[in-house]
C-alpha positions as CSV (number, residue, x, y, z in Angstrom):
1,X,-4.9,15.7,-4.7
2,X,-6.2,12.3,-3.6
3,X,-8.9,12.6,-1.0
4,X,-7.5,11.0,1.8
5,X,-5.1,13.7,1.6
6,X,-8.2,16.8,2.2
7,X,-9.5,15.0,4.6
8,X,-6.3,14.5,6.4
9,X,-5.8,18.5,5.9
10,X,-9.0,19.2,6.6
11,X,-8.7,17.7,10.3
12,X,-5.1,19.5,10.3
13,X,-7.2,22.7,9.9
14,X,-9.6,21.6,12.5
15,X,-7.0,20.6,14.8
16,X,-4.5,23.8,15.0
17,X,-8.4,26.2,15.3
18,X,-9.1,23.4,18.4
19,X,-5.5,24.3,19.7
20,X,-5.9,27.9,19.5
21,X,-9.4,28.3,21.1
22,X,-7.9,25.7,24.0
23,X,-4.9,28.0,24.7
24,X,-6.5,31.0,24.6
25,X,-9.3,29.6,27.1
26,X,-6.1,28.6,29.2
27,X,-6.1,24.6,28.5
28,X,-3.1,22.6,28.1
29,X,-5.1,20.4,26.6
30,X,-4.4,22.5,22.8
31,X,-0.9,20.3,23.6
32,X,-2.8,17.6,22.4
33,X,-4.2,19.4,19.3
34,X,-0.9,20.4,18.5
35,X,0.6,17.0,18.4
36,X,-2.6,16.0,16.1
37,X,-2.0,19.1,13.9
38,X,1.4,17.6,13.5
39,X,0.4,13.7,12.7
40,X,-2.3,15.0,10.8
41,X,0.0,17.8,8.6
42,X,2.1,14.7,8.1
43,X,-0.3,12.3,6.8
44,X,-1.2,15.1,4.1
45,X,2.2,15.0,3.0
46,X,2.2,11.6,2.5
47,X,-0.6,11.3,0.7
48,X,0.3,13.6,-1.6
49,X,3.7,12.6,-2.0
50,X,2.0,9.1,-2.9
51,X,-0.2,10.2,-5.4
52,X,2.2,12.3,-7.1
53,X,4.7,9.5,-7.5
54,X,2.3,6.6,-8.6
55,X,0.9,9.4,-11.2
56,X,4.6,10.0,-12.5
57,X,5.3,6.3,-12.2
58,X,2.1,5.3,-14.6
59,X,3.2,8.4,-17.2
60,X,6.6,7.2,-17.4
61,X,6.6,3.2,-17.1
């Protein structure tokens, strides 16, 4: 796994534990955490899904 794609889950991680400690304090501000848990979950796939390919690419061509 490339490391753009821990550091992208790592702040996925980070983000949904921020959310959780905001709604259970009674914030809506986790709203915001959620929607970066989301961006952030999304970028992970991505990077993964680019690695993988570009490592299947250089095996086969």
């Amino acid at each position: 796994m490339p490391r753009l794609a821990y550091y992208t889950l790592a702040v996925c991680v980070l983000s949904v534990a921020a959310a959780t400690v905001a709604f259970a304090q009674g914030s809506w501000l986790g709203i915001v955490w959620i929607l970066l848990a989301g961006l952030s979950s999304n970028m992970t796939w991505y990077y993964v899904k680019r690695a993988r390919d570009a490592r299947r690419d250089s095996v086969t061509g």
